[in-house]
Structures are given as C-alpha cells and as structure tokens.
mmCIF file of the N, C-alpha and C atoms, coordinates in Angstrom:
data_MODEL
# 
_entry.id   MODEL 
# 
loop_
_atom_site.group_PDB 
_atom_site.id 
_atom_site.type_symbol 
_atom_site.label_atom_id 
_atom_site.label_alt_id 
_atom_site.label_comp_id 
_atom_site.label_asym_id 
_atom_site.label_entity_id 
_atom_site.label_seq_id 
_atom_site.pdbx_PDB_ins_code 
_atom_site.Cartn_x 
_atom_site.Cartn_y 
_atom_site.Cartn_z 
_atom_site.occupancy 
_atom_site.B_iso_or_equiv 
_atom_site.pdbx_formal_charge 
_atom_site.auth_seq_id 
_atom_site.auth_comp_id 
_atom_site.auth_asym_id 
_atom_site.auth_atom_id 
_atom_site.pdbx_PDB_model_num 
ATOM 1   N N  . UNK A 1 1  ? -33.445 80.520 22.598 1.00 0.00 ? 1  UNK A N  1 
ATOM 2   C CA . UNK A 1 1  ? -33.581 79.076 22.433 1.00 0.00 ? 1  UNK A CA 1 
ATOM 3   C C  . UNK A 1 1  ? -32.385 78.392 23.086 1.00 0.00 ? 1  UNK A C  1 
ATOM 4   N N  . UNK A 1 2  ? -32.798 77.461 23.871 1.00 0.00 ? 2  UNK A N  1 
ATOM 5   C CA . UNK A 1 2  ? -31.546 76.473 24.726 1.00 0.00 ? 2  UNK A CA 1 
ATOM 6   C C  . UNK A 1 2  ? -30.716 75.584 23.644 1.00 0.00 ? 2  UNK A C  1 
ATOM 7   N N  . UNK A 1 3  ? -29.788 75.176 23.641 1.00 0.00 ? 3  UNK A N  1 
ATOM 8   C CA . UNK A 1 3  ? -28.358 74.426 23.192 1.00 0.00 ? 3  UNK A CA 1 
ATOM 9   C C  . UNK A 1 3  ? -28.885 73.243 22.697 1.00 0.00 ? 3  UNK A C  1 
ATOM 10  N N  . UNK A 1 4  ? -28.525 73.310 21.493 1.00 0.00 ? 4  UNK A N  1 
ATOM 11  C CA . UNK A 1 4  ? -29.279 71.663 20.813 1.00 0.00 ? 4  UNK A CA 1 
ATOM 12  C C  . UNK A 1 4  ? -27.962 70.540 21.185 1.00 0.00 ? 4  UNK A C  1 
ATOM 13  N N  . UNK A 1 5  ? -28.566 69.469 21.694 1.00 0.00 ? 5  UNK A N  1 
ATOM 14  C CA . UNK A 1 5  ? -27.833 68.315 22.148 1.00 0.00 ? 5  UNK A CA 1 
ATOM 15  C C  . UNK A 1 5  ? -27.118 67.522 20.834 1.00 0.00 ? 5  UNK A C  1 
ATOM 16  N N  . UNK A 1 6  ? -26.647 66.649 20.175 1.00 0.00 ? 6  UNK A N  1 
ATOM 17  C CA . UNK A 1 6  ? -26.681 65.614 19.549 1.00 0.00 ? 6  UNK A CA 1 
ATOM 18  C C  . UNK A 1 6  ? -26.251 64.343 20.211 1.00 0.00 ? 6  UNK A C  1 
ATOM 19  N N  . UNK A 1 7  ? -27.186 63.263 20.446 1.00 0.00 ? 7  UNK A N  1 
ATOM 20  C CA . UNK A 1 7  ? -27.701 62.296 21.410 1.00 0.00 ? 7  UNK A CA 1 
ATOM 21  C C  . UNK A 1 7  ? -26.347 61.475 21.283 1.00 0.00 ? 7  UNK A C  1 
ATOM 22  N N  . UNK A 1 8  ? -25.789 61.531 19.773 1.00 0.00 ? 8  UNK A N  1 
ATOM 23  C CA . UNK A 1 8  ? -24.268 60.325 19.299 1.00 0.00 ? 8  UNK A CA 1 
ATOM 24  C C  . UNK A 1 8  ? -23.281 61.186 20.302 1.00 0.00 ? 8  UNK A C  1 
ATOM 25  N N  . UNK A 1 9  ? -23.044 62.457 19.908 1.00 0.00 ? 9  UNK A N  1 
ATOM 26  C CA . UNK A 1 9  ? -21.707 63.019 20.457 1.00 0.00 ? 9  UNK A CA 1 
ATOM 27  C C  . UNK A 1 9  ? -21.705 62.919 21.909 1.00 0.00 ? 9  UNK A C  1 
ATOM 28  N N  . UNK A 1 10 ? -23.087 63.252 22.394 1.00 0.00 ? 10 UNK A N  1 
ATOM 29  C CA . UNK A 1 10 ? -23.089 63.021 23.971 1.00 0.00 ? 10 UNK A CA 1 
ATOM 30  C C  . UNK A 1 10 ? -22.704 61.664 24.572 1.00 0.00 ? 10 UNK A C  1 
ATOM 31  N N  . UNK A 1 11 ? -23.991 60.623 23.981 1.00 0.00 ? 11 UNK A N  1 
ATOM 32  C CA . UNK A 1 11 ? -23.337 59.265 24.200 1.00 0.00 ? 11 UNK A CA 1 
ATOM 33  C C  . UNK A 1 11 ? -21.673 58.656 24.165 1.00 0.00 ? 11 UNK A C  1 
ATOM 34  N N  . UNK A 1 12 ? -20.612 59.300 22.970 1.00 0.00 ? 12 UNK A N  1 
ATOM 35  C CA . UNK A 1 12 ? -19.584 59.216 22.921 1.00 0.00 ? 12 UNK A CA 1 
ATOM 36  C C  . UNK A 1 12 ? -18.557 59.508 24.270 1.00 0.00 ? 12 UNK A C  1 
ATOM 37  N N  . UNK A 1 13 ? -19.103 61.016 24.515 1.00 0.00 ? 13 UNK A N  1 
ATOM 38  C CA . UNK A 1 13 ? -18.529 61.495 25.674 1.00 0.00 ? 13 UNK A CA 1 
ATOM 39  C C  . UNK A 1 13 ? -18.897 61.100 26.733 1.00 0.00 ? 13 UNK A C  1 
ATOM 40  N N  . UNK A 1 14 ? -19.957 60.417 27.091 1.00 0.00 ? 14 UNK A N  1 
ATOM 41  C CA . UNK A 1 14 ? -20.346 59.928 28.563 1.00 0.00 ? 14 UNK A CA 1 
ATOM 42  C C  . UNK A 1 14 ? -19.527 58.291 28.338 1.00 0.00 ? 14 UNK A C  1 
ATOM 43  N N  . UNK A 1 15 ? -18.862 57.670 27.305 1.00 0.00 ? 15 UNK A N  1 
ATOM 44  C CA . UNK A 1 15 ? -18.434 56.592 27.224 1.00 0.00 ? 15 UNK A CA 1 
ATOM 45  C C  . UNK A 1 15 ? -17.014 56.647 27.677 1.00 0.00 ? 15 UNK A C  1 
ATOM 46  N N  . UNK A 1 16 ? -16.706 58.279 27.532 1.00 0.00 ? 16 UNK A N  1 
ATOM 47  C CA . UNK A 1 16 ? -14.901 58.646 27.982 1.00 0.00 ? 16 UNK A CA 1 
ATOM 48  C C  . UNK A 1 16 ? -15.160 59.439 29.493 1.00 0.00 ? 16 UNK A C  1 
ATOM 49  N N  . UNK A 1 17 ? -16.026 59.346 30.303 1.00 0.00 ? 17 UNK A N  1 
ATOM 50  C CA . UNK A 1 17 ? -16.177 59.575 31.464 1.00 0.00 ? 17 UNK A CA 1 
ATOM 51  C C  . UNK A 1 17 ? -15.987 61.004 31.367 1.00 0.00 ? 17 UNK A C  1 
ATOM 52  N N  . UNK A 1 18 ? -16.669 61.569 29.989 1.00 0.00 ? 18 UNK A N  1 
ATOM 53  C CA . UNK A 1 18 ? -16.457 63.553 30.373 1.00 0.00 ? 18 UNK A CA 1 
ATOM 54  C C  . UNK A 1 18 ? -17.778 63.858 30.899 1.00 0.00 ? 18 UNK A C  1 
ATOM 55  N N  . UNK A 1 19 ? -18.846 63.134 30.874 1.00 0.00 ? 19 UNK A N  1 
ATOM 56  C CA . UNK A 1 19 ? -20.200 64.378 31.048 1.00 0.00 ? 19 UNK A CA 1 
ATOM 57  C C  . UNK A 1 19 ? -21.231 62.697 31.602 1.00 0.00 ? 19 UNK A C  1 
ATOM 58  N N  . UNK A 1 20 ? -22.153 63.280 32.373 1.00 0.00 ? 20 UNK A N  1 
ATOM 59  C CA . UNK A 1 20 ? -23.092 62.190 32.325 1.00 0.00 ? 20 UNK A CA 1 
ATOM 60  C C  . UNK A 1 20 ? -23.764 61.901 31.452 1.00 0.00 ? 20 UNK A C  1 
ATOM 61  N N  . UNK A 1 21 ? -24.815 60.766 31.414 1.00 0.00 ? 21 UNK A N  1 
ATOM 62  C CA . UNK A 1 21 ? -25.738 60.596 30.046 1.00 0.00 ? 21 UNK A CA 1 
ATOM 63  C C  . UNK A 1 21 ? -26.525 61.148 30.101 1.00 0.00 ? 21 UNK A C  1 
ATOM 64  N N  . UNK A 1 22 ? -26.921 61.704 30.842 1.00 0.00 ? 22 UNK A N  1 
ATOM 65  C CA . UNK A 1 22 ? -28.591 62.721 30.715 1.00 0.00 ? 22 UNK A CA 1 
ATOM 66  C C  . UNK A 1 22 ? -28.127 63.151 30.234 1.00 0.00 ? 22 UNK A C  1 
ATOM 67  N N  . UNK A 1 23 ? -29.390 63.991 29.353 1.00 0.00 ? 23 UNK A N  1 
ATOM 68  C CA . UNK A 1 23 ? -28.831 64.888 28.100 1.00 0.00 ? 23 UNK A CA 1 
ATOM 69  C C  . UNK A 1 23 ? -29.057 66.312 28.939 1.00 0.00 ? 23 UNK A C  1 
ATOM 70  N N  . UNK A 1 24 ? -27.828 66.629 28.405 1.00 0.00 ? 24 UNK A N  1 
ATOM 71  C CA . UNK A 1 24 ? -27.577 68.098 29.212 1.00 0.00 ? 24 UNK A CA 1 
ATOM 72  C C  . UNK A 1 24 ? -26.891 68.296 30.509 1.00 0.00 ? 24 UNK A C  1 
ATOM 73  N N  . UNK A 1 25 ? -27.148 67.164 31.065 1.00 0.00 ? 25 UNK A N  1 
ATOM 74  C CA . UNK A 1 25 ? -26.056 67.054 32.440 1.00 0.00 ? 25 UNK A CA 1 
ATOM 75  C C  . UNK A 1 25 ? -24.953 67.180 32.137 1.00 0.00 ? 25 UNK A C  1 
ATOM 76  N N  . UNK A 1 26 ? -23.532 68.388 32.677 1.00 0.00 ? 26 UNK A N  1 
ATOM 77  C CA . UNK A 1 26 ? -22.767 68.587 32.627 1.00 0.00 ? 26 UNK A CA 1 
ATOM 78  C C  . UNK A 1 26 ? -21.622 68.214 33.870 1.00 0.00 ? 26 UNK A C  1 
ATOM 79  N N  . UNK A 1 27 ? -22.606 67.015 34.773 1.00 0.00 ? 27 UNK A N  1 
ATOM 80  C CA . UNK A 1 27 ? -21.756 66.588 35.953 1.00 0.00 ? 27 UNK A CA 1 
ATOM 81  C C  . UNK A 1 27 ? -20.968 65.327 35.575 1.00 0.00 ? 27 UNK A C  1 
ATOM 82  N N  . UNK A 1 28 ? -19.405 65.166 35.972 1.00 0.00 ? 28 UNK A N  1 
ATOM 83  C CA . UNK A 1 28 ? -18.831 64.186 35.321 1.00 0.00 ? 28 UNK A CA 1 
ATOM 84  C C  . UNK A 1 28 ? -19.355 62.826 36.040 1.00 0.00 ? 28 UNK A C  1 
ATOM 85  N N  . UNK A 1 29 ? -19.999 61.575 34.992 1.00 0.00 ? 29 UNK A N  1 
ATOM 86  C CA . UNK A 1 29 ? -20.112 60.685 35.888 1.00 0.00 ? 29 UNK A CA 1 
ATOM 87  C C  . UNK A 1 29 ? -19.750 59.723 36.823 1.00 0.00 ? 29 UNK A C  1 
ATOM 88  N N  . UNK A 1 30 ? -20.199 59.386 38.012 1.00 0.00 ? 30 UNK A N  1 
ATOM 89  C CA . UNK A 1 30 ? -20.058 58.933 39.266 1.00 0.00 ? 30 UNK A CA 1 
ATOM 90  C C  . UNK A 1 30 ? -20.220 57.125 38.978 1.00 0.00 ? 30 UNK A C  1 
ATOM 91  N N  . UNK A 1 31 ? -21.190 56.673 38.598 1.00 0.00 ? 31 UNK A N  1 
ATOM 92  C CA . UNK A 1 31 ? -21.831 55.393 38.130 1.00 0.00 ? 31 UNK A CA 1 
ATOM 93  C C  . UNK A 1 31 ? -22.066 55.029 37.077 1.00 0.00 ? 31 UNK A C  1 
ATOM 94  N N  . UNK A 1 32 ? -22.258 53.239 36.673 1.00 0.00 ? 32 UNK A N  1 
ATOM 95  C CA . UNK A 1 32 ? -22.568 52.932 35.515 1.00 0.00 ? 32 UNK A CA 1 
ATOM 96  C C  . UNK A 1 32 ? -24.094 52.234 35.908 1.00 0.00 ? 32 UNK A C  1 
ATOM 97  N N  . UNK A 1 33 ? -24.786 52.347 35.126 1.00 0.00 ? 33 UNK A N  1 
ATOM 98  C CA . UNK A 1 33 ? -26.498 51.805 35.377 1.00 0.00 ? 33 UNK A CA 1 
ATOM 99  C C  . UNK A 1 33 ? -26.361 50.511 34.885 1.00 0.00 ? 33 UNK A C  1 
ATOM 100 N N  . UNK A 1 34 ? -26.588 49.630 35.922 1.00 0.00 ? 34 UNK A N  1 
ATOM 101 C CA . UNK A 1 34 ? -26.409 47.944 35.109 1.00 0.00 ? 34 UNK A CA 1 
ATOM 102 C C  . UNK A 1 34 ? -27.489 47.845 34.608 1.00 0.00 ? 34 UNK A C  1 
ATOM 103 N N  . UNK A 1 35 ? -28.534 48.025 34.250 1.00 0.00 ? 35 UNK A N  1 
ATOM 104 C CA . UNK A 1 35 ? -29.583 47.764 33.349 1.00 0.00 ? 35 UNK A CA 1 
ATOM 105 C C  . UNK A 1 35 ? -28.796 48.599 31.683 1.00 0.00 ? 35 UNK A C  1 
ATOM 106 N N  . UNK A 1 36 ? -28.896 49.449 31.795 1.00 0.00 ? 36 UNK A N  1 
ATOM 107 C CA . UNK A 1 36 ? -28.637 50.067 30.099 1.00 0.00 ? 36 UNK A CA 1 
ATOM 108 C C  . UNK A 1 36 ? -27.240 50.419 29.974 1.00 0.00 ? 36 UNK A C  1 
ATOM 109 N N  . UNK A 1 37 ? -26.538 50.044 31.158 1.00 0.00 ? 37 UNK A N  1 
ATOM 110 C CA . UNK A 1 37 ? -24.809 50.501 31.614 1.00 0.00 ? 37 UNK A CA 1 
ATOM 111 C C  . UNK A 1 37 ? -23.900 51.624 30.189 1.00 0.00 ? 37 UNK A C  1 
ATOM 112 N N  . UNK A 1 38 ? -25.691 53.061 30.296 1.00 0.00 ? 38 UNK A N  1 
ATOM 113 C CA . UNK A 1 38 ? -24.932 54.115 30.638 1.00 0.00 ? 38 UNK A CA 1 
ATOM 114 C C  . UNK A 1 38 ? -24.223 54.691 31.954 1.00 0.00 ? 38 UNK A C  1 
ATOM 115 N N  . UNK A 1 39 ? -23.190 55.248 31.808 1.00 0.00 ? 39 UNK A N  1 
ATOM 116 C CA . UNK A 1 39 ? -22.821 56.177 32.987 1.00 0.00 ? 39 UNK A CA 1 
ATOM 117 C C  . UNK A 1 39 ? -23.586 57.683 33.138 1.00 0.00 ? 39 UNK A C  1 
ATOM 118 N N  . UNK A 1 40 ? -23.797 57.612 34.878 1.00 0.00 ? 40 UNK A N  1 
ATOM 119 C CA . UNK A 1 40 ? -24.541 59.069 35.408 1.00 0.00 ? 40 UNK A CA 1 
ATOM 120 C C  . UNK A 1 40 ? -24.365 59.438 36.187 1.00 0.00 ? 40 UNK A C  1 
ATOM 121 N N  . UNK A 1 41 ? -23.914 60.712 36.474 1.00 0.00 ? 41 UNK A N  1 
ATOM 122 C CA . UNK A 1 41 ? -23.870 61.571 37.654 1.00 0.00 ? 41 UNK A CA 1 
ATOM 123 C C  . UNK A 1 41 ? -25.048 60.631 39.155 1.00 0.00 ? 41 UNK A C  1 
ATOM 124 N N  . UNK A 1 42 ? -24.236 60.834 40.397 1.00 0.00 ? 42 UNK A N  1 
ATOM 125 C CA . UNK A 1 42 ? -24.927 60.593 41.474 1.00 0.00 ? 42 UNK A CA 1 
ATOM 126 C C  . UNK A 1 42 ? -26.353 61.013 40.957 1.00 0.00 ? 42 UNK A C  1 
ATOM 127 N N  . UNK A 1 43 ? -26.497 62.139 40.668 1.00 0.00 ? 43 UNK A N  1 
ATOM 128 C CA . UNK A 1 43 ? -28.417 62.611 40.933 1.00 0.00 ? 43 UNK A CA 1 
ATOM 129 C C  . UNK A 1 43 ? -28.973 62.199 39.568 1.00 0.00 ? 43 UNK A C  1 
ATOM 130 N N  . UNK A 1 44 ? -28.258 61.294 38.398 1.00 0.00 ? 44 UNK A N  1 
ATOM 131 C CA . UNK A 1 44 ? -29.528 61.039 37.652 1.00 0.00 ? 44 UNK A CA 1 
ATOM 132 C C  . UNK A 1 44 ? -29.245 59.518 37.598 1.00 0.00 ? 44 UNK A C  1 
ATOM 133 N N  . UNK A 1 45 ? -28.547 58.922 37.982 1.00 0.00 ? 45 UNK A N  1 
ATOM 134 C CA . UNK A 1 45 ? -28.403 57.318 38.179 1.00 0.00 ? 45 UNK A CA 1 
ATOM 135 C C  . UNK A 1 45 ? -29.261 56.519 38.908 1.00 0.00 ? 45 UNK A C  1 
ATOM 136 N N  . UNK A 1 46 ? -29.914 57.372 40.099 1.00 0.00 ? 46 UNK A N  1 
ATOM 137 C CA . UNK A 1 46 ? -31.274 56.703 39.965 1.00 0.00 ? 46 UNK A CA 1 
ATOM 138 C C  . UNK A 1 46 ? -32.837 57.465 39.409 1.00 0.00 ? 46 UNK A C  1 
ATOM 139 N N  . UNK A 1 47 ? -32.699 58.503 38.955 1.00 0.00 ? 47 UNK A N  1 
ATOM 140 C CA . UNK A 1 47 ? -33.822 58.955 38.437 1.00 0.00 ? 47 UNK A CA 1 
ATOM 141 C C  . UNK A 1 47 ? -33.884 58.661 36.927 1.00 0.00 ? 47 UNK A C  1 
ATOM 142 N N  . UNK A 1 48 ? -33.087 58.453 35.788 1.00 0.00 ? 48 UNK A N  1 
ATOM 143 C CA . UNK A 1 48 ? -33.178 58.128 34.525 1.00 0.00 ? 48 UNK A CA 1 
ATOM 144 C C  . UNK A 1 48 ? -33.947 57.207 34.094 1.00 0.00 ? 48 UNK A C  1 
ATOM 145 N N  . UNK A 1 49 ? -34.451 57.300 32.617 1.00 0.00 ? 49 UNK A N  1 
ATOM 146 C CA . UNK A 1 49 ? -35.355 56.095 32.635 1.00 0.00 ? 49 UNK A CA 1 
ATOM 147 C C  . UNK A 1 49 ? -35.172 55.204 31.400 1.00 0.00 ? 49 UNK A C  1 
ATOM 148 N N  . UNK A 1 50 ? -35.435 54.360 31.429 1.00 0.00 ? 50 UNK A N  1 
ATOM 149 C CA . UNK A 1 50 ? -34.952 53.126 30.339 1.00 0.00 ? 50 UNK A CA 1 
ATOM 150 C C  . UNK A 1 50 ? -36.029 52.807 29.497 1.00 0.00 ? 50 UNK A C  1 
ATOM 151 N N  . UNK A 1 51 ? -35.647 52.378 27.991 1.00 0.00 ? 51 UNK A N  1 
ATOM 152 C CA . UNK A 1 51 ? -36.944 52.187 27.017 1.00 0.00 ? 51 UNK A CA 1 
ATOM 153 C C  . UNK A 1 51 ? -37.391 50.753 27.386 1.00 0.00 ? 51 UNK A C  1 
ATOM 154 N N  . UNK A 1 52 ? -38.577 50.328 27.466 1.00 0.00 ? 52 UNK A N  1 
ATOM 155 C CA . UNK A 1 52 ? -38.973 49.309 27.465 1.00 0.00 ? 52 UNK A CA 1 
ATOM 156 C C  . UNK A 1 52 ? -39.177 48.456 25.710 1.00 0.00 ? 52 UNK A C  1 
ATOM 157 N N  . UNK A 1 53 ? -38.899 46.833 26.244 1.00 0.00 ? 53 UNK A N  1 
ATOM 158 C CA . UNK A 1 53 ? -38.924 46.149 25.107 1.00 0.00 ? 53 UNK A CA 1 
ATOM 159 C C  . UNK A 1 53 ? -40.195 45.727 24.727 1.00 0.00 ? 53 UNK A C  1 
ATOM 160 N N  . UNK A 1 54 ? -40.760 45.297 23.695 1.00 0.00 ? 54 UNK A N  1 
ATOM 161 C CA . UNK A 1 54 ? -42.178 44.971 23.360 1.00 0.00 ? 54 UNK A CA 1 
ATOM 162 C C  . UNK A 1 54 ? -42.520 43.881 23.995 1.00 0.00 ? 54 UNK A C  1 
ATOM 163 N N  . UNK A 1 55 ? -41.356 42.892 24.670 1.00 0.00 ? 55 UNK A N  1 
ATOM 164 C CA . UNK A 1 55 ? -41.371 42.075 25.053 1.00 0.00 ? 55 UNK A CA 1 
ATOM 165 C C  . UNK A 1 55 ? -41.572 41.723 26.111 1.00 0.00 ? 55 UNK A C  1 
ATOM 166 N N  . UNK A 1 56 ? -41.598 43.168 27.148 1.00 0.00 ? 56 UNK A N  1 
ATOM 167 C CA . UNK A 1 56 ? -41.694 43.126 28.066 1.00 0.00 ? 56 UNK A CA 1 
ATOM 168 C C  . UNK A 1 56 ? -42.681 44.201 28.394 1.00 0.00 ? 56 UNK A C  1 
ATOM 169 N N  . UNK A 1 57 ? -43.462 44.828 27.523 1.00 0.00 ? 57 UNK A N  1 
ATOM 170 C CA . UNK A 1 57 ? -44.659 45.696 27.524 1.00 0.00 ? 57 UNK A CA 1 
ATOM 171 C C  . UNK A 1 57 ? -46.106 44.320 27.494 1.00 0.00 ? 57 UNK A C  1 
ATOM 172 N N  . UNK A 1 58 ? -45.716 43.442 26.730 1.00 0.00 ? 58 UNK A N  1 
ATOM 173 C CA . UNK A 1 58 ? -46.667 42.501 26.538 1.00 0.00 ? 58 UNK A CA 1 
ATOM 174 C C  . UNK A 1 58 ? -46.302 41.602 27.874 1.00 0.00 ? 58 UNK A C  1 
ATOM 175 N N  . UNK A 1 59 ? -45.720 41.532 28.311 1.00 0.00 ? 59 UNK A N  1 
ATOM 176 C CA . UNK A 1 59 ? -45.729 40.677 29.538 1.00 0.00 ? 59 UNK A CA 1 
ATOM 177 C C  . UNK A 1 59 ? -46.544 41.428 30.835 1.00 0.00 ? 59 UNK A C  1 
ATOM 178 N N  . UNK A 1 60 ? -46.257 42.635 30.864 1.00 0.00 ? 60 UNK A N  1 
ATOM 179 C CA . UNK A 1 60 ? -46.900 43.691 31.524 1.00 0.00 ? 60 UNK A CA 1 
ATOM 180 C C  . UNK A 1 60 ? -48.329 43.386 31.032 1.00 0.00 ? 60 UNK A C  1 
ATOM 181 N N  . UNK A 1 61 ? -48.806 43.339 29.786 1.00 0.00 ? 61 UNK A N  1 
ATOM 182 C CA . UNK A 1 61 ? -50.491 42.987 29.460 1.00 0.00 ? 61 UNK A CA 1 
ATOM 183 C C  . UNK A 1 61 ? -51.377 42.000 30.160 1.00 0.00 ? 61 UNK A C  1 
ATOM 184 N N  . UNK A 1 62 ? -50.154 41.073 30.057 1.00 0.00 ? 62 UNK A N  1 
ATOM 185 C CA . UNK A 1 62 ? -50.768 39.618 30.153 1.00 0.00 ? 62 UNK A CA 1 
ATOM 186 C C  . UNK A 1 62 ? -50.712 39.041 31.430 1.00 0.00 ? 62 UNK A C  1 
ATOM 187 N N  . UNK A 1 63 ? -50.013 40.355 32.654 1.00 0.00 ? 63 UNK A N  1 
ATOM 188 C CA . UNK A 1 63 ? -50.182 39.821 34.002 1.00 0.00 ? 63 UNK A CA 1 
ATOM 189 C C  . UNK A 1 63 ? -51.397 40.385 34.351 1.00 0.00 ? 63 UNK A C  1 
ATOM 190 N N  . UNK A 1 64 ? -51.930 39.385 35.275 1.00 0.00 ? 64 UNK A N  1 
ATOM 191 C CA . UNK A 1 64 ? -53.593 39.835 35.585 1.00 0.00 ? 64 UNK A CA 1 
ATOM 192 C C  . UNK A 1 64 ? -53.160 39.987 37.375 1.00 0.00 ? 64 UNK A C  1 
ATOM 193 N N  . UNK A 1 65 ? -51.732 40.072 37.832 1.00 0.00 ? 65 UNK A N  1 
ATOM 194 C CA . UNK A 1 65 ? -52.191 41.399 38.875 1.00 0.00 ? 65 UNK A CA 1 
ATOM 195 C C  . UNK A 1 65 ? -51.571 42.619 38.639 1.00 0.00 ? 65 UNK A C  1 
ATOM 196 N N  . UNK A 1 66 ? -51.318 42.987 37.530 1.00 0.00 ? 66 UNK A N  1 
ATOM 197 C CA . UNK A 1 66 ? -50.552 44.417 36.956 1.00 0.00 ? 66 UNK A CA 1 
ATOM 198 C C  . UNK A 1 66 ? -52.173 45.048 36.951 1.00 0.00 ? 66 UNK A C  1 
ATOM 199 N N  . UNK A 1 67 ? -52.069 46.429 37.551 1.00 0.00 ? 67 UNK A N  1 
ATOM 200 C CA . UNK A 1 67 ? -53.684 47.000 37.888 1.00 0.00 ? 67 UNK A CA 1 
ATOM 201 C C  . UNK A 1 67 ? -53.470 48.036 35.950 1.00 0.00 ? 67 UNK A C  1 
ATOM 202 N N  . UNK A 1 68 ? -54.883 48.288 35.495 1.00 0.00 ? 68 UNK A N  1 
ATOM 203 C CA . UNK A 1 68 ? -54.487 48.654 34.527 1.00 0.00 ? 68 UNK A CA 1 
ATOM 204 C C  . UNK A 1 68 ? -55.193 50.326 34.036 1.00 0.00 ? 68 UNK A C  1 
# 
C-alpha cells in the first residue's frame, strides 16, 4: 500500500516552499497559481485543478452557449 498523505501537513509545507501542492509531489515549488495561489512545481502548475463554486457551476447552467 502507497504512503498516506495528510492534505493539512502537506498544505503547511507547500506554504514554507518545501514540497509542491500536489499531493505527493516531492518537487520543490517553482510557482504560485493566482487563481487558488497554491504553490507548484513547473509540471503541475498548469495541470492542477481547482474546485468550482456553486456559483459558478450555476452560471455554467444558465449559459445557453455552454454545449451540455
């Protein structure tokens, strides 16, 4: 069985520039993501993905050229 994460301690440490925020990435990070301005290694700073708000899931509904 692989290495259980805990999401606080990681978050802590990607806040002191030891580890990126992906969980499990052990590359020190390079960037801060201005949308959720965690920090991430070059290779997950643009692949990571961000939670969406309800607020903006329903705006997504209610556009009629969003294909569905």
């Amino acid at each position: 069985m692989g290495q259980v994460y805990n999401p606080k301690d990681w978050r802590a440490n990607t806040m002191e520039w030891s580890n990126c925020a992906f969980i499990s990435c052990q590359n020190r990070p390079t960037s801060q993501c201005p949308q959720c301005s965690n920090y991430y290694c070059s290779e997950h700073v643009q692949t990571h993905l961000h939670r969406l708000s309800p607020d903006s899931i329903q705006k997504d509904k209610d556009d009629p050229h969003k294909m569905r």
